[in-house]
C-alpha positions in Angstrom: -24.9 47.9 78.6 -26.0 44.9 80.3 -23.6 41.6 80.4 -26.1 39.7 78.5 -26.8 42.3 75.9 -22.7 42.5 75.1 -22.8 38.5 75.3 -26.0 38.3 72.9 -23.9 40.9 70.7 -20.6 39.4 70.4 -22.2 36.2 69.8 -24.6 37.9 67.0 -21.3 39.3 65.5 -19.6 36.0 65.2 -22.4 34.5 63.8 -22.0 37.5 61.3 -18.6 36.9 60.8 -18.8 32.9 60.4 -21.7 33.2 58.1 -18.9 36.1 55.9 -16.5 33.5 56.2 -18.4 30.4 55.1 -19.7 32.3 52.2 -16.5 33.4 51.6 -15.0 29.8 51.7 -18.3 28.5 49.8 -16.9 31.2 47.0 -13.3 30.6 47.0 -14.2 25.9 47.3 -16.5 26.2 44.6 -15.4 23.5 42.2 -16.3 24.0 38.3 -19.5 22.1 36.9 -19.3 18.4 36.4 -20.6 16.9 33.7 -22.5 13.9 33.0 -21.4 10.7 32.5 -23.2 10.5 29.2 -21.7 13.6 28.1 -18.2 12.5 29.1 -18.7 8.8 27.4 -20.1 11.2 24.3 -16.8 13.5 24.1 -14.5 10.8 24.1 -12.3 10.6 21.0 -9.7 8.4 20.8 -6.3 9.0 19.2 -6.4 6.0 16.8 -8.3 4.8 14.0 -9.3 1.2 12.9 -9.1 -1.0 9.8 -11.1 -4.2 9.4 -11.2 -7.0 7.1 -14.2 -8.3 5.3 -15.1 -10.4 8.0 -14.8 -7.8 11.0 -11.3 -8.6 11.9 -8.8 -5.9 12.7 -6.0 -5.7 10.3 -4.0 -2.5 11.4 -4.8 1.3 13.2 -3.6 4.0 12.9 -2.4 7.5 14.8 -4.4 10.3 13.8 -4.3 12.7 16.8 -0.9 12.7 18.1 -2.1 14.9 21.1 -2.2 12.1 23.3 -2.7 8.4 22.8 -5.7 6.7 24.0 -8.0 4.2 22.5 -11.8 3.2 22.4 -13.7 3.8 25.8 -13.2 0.4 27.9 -16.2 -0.8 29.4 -15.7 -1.5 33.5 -16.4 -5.2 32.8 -13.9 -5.5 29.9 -11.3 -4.3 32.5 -9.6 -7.4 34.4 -10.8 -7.7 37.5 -7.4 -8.4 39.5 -6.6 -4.8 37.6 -9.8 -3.0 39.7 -9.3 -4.2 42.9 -5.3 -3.3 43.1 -6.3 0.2 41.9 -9.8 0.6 44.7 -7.5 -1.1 47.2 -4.3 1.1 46.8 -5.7 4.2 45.6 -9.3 4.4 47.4 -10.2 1.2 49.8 -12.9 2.7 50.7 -14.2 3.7 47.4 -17.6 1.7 48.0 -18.7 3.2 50.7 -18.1 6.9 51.1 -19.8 9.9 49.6 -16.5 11.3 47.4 -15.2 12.5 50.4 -13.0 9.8 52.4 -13.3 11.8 55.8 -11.0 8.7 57.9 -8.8 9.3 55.5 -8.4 12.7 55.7 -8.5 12.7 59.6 -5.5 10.1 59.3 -3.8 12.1 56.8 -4.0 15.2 59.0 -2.9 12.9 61.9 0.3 11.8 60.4 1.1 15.4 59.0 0.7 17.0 62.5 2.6 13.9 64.3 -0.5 13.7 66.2 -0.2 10.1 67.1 4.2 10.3 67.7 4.5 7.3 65.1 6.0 9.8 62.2 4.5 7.1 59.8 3.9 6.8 56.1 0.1 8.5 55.2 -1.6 6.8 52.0 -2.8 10.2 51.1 -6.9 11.1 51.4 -7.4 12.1 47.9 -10.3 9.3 46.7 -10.7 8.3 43.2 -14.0 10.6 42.6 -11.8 13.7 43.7 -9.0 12.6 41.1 -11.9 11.9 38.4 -12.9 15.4 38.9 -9.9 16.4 38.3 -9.3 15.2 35.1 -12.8 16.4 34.1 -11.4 20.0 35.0 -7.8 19.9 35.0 -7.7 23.8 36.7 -8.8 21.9 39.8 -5.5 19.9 39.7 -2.6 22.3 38.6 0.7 22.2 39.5 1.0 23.9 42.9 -2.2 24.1 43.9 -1.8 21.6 47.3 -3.0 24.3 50.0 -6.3 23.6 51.8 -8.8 25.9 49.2 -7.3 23.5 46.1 -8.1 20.6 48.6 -11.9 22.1 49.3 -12.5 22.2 46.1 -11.4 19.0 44.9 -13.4 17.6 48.1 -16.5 19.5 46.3 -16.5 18.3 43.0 -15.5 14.6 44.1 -19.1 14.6 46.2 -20.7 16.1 43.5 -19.7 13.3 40.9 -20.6 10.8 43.6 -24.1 12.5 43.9 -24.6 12.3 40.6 -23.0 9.2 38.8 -22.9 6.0 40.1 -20.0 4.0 41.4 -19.8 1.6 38.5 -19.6 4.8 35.9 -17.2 6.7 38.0 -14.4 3.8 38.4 -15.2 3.3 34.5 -14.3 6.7 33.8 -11.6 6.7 35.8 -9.7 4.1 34.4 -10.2 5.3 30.9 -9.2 8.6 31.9 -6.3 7.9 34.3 -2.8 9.6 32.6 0.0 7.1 32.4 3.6 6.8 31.2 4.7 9.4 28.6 1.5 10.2 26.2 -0.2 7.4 27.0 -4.6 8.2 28.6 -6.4 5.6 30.1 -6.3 1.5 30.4 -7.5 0.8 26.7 -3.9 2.8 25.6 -1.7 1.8 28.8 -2.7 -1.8 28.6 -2.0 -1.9 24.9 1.4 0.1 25.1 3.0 -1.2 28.3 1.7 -4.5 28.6 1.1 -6.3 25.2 -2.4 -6.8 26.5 -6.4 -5.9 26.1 -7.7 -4.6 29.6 -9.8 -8.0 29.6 -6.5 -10.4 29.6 -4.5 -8.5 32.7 -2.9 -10.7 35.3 -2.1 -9.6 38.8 1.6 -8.6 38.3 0.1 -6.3 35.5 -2.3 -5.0 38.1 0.0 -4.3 40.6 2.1 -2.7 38.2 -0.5 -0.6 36.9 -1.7 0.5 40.3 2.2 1.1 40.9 2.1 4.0 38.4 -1.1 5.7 39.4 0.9 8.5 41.9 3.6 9.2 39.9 3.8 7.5 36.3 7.2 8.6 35.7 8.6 6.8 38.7 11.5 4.6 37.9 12.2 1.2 37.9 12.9 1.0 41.8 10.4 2.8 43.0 8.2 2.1 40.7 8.8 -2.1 42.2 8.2 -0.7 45.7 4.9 1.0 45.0 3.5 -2.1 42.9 4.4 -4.6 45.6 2.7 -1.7 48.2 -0.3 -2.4 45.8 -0.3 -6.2 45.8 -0.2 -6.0 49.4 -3.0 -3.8 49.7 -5.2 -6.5 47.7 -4.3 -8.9 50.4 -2.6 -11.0 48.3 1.4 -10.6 49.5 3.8 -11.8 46.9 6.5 -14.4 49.2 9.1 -12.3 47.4 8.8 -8.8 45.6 11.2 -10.2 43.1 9.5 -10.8 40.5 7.9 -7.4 40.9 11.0 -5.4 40.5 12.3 -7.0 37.8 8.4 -6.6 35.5 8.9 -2.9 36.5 12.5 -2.4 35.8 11.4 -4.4 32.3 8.2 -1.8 32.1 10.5 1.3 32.4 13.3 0.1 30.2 10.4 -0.5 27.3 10.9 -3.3 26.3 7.8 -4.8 25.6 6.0 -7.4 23.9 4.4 -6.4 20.5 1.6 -4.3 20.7 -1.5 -6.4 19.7 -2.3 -4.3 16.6 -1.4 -7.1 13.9 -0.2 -4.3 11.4 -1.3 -6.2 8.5 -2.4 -2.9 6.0 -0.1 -0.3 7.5 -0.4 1.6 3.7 -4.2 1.1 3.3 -4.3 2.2 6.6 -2.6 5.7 5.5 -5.1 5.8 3.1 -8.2 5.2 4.3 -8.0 6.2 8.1 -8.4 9.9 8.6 -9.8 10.8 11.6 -10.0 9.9 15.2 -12.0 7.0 15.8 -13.1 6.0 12.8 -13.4 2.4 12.4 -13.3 1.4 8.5 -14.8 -2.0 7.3 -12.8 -2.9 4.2 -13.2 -5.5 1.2 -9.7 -7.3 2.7 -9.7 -11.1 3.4 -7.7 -11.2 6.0 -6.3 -14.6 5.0 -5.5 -13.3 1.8 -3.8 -10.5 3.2 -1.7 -12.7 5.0 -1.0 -14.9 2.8 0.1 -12.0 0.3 2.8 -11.1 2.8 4.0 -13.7 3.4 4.9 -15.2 0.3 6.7 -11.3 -0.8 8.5 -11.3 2.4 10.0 -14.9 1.6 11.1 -13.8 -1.7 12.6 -10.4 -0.7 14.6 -12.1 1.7 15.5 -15.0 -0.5 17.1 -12.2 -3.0 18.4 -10.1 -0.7 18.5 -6.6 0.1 21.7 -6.2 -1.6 19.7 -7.0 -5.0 16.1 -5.6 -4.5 14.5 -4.6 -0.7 11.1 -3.4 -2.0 7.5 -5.1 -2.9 3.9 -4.7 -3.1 1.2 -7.4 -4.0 -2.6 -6.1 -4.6 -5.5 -8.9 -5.1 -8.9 -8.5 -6.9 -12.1 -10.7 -7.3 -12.5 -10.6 -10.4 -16.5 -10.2 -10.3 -16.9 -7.9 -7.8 -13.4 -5.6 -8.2 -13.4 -6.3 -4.2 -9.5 -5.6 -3.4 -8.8 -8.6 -1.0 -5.0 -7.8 -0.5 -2.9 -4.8 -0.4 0.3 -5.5 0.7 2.1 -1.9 0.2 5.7 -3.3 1.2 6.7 -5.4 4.2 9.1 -3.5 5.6 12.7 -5.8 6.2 15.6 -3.9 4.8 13.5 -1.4 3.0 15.0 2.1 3.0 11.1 4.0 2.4 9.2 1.6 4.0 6.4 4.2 4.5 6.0 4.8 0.5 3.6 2.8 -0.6 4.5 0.0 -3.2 1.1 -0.8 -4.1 0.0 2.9 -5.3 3.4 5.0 -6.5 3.4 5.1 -10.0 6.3 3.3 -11.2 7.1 2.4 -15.1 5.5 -0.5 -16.8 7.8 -2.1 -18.7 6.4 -4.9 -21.1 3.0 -5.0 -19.3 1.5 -2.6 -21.5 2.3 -4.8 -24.2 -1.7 -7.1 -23.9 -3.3 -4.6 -24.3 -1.4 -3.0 -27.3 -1.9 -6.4 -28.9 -5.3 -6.5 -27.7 -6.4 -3.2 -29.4 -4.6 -4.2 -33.1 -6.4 -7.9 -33.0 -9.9 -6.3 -32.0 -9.7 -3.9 -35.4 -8.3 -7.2 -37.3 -5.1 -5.7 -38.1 -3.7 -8.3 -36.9 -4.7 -12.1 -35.7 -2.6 -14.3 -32.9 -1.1 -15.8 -36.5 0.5 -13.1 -38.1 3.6 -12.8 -38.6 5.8 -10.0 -37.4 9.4 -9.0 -38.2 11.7 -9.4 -34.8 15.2 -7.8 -36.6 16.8 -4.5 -35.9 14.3 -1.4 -36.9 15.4 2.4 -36.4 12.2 4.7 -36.6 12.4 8.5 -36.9 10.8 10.2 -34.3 10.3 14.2 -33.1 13.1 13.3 -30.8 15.3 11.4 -32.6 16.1 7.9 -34.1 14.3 5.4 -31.6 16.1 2.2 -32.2 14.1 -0.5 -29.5 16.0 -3.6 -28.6 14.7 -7.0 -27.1 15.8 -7.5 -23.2 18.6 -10.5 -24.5 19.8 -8.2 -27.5 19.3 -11.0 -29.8 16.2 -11.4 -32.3 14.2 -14.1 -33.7 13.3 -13.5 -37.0 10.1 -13.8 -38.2 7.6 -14.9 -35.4 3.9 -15.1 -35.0 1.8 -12.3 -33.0 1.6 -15.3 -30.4 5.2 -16.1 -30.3 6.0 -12.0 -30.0 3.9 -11.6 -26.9 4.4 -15.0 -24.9 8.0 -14.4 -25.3 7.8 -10.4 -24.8 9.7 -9.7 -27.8 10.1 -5.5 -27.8 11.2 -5.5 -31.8 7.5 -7.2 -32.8 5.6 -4.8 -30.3 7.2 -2.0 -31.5 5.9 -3.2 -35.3 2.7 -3.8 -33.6 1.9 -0.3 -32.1 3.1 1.9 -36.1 0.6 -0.8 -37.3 -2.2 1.0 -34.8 -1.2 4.3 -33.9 0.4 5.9 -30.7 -2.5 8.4 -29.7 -4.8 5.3 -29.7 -3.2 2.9 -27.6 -2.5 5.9 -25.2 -6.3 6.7 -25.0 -7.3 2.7 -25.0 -4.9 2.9 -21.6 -6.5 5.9 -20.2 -9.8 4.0 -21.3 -8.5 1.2 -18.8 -8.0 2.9 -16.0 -4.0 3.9 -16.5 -4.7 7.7 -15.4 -1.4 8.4 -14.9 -0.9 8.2 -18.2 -1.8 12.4 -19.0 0.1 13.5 -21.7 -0.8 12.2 -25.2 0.4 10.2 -27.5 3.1 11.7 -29.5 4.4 12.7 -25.9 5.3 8.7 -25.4 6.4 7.8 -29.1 6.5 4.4 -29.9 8.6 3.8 -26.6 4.7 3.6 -24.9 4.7 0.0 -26.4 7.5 -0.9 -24.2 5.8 0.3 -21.6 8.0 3.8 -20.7 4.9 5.3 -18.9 4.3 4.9 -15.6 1.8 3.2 -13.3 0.3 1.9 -10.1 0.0 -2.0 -8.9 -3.9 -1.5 -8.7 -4.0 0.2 -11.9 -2.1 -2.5 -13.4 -4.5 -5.4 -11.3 -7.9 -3.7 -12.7 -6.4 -2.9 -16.1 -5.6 -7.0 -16.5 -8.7 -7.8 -14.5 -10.6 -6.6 -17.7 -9.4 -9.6 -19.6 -10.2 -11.6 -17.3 -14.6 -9.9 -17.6 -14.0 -10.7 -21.1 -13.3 -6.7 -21.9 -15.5 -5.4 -19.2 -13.9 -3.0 -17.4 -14.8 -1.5 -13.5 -13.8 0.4 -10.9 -12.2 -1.6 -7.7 -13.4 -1.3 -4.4 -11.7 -0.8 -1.5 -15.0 -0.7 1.0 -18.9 -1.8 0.7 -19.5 1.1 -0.3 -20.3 1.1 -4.4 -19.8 4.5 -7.0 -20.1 2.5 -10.1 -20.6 5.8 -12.2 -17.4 5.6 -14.0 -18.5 1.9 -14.4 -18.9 -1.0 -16.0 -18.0 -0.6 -19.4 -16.8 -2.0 -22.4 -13.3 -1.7 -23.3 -11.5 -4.8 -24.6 -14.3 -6.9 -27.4 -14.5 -10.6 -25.4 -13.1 -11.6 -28.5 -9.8 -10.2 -28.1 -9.6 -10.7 -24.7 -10.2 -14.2 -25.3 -7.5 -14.8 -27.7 -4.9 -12.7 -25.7 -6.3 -14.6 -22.4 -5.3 -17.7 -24.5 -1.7 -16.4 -25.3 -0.7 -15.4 -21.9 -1.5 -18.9 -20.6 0.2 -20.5 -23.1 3.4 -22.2 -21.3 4.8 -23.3 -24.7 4.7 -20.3 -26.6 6.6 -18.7 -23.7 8.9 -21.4 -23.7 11.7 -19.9 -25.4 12.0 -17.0 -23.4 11.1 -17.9 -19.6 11.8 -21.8 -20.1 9.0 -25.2 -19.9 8.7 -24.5 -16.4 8.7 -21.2 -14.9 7.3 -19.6 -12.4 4.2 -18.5 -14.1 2.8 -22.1 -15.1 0.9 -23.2 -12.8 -1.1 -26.6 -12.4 -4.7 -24.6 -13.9 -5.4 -22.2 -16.3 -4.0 -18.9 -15.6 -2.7 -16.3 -17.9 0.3 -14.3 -16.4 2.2 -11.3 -17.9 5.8 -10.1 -16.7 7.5 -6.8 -17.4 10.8 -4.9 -16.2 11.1 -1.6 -16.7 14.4 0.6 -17.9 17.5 0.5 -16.1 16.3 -2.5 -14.1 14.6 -0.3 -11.4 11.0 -2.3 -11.6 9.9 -5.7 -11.9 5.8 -6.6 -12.3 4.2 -9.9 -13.0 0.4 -9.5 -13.4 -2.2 -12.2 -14.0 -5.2 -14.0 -13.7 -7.6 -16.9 -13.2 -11.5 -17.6 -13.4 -12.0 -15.9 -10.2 -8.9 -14.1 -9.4 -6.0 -11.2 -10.6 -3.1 -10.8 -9.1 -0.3 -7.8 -9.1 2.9 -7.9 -8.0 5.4 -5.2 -8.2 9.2 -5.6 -6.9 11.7 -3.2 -7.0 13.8 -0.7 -4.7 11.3 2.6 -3.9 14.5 5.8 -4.1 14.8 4.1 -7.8 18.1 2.8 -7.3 18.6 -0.6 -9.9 17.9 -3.6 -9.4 20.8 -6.3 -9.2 20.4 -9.8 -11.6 16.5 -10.0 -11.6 14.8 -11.0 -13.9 11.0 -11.3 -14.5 11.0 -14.5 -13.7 12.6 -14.6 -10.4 11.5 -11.1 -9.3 7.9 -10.7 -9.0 7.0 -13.7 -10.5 7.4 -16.1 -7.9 5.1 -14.2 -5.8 2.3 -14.0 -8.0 2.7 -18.1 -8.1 2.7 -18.2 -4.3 -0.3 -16.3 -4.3 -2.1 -17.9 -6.6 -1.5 -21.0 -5.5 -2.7 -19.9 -1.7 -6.1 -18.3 -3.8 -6.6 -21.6 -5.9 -5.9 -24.6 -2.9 -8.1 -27.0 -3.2 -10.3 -25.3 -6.0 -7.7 -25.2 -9.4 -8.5 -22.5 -11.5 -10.7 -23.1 -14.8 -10.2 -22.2 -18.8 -12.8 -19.5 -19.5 -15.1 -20.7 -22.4 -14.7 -19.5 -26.2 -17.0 -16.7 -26.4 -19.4 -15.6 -29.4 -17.4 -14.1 -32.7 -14.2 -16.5 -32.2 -13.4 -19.8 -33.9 -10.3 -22.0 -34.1 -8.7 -23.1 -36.7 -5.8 -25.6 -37.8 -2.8 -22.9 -38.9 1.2 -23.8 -40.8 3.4 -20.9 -40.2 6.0 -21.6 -42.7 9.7 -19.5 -43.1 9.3 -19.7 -39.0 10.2 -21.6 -36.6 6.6 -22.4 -35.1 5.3 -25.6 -35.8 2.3 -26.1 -36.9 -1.1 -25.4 -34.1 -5.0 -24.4 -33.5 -5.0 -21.1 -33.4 -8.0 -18.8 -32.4 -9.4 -15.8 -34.5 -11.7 -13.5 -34.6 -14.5 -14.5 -36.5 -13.6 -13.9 -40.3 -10.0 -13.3 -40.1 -8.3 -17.2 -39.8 -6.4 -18.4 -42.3 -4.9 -22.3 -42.8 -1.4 -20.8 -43.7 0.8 -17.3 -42.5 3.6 -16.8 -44.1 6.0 -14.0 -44.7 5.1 -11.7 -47.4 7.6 -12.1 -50.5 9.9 -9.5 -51.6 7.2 -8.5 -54.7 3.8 -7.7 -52.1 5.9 -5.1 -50.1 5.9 -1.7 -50.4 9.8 -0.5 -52.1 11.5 1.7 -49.6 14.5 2.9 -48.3 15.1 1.1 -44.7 18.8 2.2 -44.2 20.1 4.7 -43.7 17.1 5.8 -41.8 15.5 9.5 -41.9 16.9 12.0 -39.5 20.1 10.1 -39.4 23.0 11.9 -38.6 26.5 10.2 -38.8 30.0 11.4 -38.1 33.1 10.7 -39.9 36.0 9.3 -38.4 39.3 11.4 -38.8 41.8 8.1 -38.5 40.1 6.0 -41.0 40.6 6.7 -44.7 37.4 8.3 -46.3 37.3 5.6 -48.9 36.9 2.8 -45.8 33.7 4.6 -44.2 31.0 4.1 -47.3 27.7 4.2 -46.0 25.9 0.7 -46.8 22.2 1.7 -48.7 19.6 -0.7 -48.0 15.9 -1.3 -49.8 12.7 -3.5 -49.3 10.5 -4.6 -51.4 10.6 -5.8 -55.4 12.9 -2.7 -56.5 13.4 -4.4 -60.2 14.7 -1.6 -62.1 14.3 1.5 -59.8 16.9 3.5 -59.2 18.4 5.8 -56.3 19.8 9.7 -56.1 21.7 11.0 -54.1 20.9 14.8 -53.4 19.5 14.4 -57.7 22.2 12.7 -58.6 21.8 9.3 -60.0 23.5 6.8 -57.4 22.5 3.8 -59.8 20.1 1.0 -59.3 18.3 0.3 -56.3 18.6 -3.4 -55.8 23.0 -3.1 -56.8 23.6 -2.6 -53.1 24.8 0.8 -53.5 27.5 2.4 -51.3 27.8 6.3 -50.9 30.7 8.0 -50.4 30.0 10.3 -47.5 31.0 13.6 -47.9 29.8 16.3 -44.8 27.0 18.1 -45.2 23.0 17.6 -45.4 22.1 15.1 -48.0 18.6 13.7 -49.9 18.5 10.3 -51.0 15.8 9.1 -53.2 14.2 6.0 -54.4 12.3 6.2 -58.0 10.7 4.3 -60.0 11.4 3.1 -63.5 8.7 5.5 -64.8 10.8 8.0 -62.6 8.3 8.8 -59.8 9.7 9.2 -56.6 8.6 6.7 -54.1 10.1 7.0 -51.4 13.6 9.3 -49.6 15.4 10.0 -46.1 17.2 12.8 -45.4 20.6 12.5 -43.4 23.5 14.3 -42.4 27.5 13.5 -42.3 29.2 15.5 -40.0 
């Protein structure tokens, strides 16, 4: 064969074979799709989500994917620009220029590797900032281990393929959103925010060096971490005099301690509650100021009691028109040992603030008026359960006091009275009908303890239930976001009559007087009505009130339901609801709400109390120029002691004839006469003694006809 046929045949073969072997190396480079840069912007979701006042102000975020932690896509131009240029200049200088591909810098990487020039100097690296964007956009093409020349090809591939099709601007956008960092942190919006204190936007230069420090290996510590940012701030040609500075903001970075985060964690409960997914951005119906001003005033008076006497709070706020919930302080944190529990929804017992609305419901159906007069002495009702024997929070009782007098002082005795004059099941179903929906079980469930307020509730239930006096008995649902579902609402509940007249009651400084002093903490210089409770065992404290335009909740207490130590309604939660209002009412004092339709006022003597004579308001129909105690001849004749369902033990080191059982009647008993188990005792109003014996015994009170009127069983054991 000819020399020029075997030349035109090799060279025919080795075009063969270097066409095999670029299609081979075309195969084995090719990098996975890109995508756009609308489709990446469109995927993004961010780790947090975001709660705003009324006013678009952020109040707190919250972690929802827990993944990774990255924020809201950062614009390019809300990144500082000292922050771009220290990351182009250290990771990519000639970003601006090349096609994806930085082929100097590969050539001088190759150099250096092969000792080609004899320097054995440092190489920057050759991998440009499109190539690293691809490979966050397909992490397979940047896997651990894969540094040989195919990974390289195809990282070279898909970094010209992102520069062919996005433009430099989006690229360096993306990039910097995208960028891993310390720990969990993904992208400037997170890194910023987590390791800087900062927003992209408000970055100096030691923040960019620093940030372009981490780019190769985010991990690094403090000392290298110092070298590589002052490498960077060299690269901008901007040479620090002395790296100093440098080292010591790194070694500060790595050790964490950092400035607060800017997140102003103002609603870290509401946040819980209304944040859900990733991203979402919720608008609420919080006034930022009033938020503020909220917690404030409950963190001053936690740590003016101290944690060794209560560590837990929660204020909520409501406009009274709209039901709009303008704060929702859920605790403050301090010494709190649940601090993630939140104060402002658990459902905690009421203690006397249940009492309003008892008092509410009997004046509506004119049982009663803000005049009559109630019995505050020692009382032992029979119940499914047992004797219920309620006593007043000093242990000491009054006498005979006016409905106004029981309530303004909180008197438990009177309420008590109050609630067998209405009827369990009712006040439990006009509490359901006021929102109280923790309140499931009915009435005889409760017993007459419900007046005393032994079911529990929430803070908001409590703030709408009171805010309902405050619509003159209208009662809606509160809202937490624009967004309205008044289906369950408005209604009637309360008459405006009633909630006029128990308005008036609660405001009343002097009819309180007595029991919370001439100047407490709930008179303030306007018109306000104010209610305070404490529940059982001392475990919860409320004060709940209102003004023209405003209710306020406050709830104190310690969350695991330990006791509370030596507070009182008055210095618990009432200070706080006085802050508050005070803050809501600056400059604007609150105003008395007008008399409505269906009440009048009248001049009223209480005699055989110890009220002085007043105007007092009634419903239409019902006032009367004199209350007075009924005599002994209007009341019903009855047995009041010893009580039915009584059961009494005998003592074994006191002579029988020294433990005689005291009987006691009410009412005009003029020649009626007692038996015990059909026995005549002998009359009724002797003061007859029996001489227990053990056993089950019937005692009963008849007439002189000889009808029985009235008998208790008990037992002596």
């Amino acid at each position: 064969m000819p020399a020029k046929s075997r030349i035109r045949d090799a060279l025919a073969w080795l075009a063969l074979a270097l066409l095999i072997l670029t299609t081979i190396a075309h195969l084995l480079t090719k990098p996975p799709a890109m995508p756009s840069y609308d489709e990446v912007r469109q995927g993004w979701k961010p780790s947090e989500a975001w709660l705003y006042d009324r006013d678009g102000r952020l109040l707190d975020s919250e972690r929802v994917d827990f993944a990774r932690r990255r924020m809201a896509w950062v614009p390019l131009a809300d990144i500082a620009q000292p922050v771009r240029s220290a990351v182009v200049a250290s990771e990519d200088k000639r970003y601006w220029s090349h096609g994806g591909v930085d082929w100097l810098a590969i050539a001088s990487a190759a150099r250096t590797r092969l000792n080609l020039g004899g320097t054995g100097g440092r190489s920057r690296g050759a991998s440009t900032l499109p190539m690293q964007l691809a490979g966050f956009l397909a992490p397979d093409l940047a896997l651990p281990g894969q540094r040989g020349w195919l990974a390289k090809l195809r990282q070279m591939r898909a970094g010209q393929a992102l520069a062919a099709d996005w433009s430099r601007e989006q690229m360096l956008e993306a990039y910097f959103n995208l960028v891993p960092l310390r720990g969990e942190t993904q992208g400037i919006g997170a890194g910023a925010r987590a390791l800087f204190g900062k927003k992209p936007a408000d970055m100096d230069r030691t923040d960019a060096a620093l940030f372009a420090g981490l780019l190769p290996n985010p991990a690094a510590g403090a000392e290298a971490l110092g070298q590589r940012a002052c490498r960077a701030a060299r690269a901008t040609g901007r040479a620090p005099k002395d790296c100093g500075p440098l080292r010591a903001a790194a070694a500060t970075l790595v050790s964490g301690e950092r400035i607060a985060e800017l997140d102003p964690a103002l609603a870290p409960h509401l946040a819980v509650r209304l944040l859900d997914k990733p991203g979402k951005r919720v608008t609420t119906t919080i006034d930022r100021r009033i938020q503020e001003a909220a917690i404030v005033a409950l963190r001053r008076q936690l740590s003016g009691l101290g944690a060794d006497r209560v560590r837990d709070g929660a204020v909520v706020v409501l406009d009274n028109a709209t039901g709009d919930v303008l704060a929702y302080v859920g605790g403050v944190g301090l010494k709190s040992t649940a601090a993630q529990v939140d104060g402002a929804n658990a459902r905690r017992q009421a203690g006397s603030t249940l009492k309003p609305h008892l008092y509410a419901q009997v004046i509506e159906h004119r049982w009663l008026t803000a005049a009559s007069i109630l019995d505050d002495s020692p009382v032992q009702l029979d119940t499914a359960s047992g004797l219920y024997v309620p006593k007043n929070y000093d242990h000491s009782f009054k006498g005979p006091v006016s409905v106004r007098q029981a309530l303004a002082a909180s008197l438990n005795v009177p309420a008590v009275r109050a609630l067998v004059i209405d009827d369990v099941q009712q006040f439990r179903d006009r509490l359901w009908a006021l929102g109280y929906h923790g309140i499931v079980e009915d009435g005889e469930y409760y017993g007459f303890s419900l007046a005393l307020g032994s079911a529990e509730v929430s803070l908001v239930e409590q703030a709408n239930a009171f805010r309902t006096f405050a619509n003159s008995g209208q009662w809606s649902p509160v809202h937490f976001t624009a967004a309205r579902d008044d289906r369950d609402g408005p209604r009637a509940v309360v008459s405006p009559a009633a909630a006029f007249i128990v308005g008036d009651i609660l405001a009343d400084a002097t009819a309180r007087a007595d029991a919370f002093g001439a100047d407490s903490a709930l008179r303030l210089p306007f018109w306000a009505a104010a209610k305070t409770g404490t529940s059982k065992g001392m475990r919860d404290n409320w004060c709940v009130g209102w003004s023209d335009r405003f209710t306020v909740a406050v709830w104190v207490g310690n969350l695991e339901g330990d006791s509370m130590r030596a507070v009182s309604g008055t210095s618990g939660a009432a200070p706080v609801w006085r802050d508050v209002m005070m803050a809501l009412h600056a400059g604007n004092p609150g105003k008395p709400p007008a008399m409505p339709e269906g009440v009048e006022a009248k001049q009223i003597a209480l005699p055989g109390t110890r009220e002085p004579p007043r105007r007092e308001y009634f419903i239409r129909g019902t006032g009367q120029a004199e209350m007075a105690a009924a005599p002994a001849a209007a009341r019903r004749p009855r047995i009041t002691s010893p009580v039915s369902g009584s059961v009494y033990a005998l003592d074994p080191d006191i002579p029988i004839d020294r433990q005689r059982l005291a009987v006691a009647v009410s009412g005009e008993v003029a020649g009626y006469r007692l038996l015990l188990d059909k026995t005549p005792l002998g009359d009724a109003d002797a003061g007859q003694q029996i001489l227990p014996r053990p056993g089950a015994h019937m005692l009963t009170l008849v007439d002189p006809g000889g009808r029985m009127v009235d008998r208790v069983r008990f037992t002596v054991r």
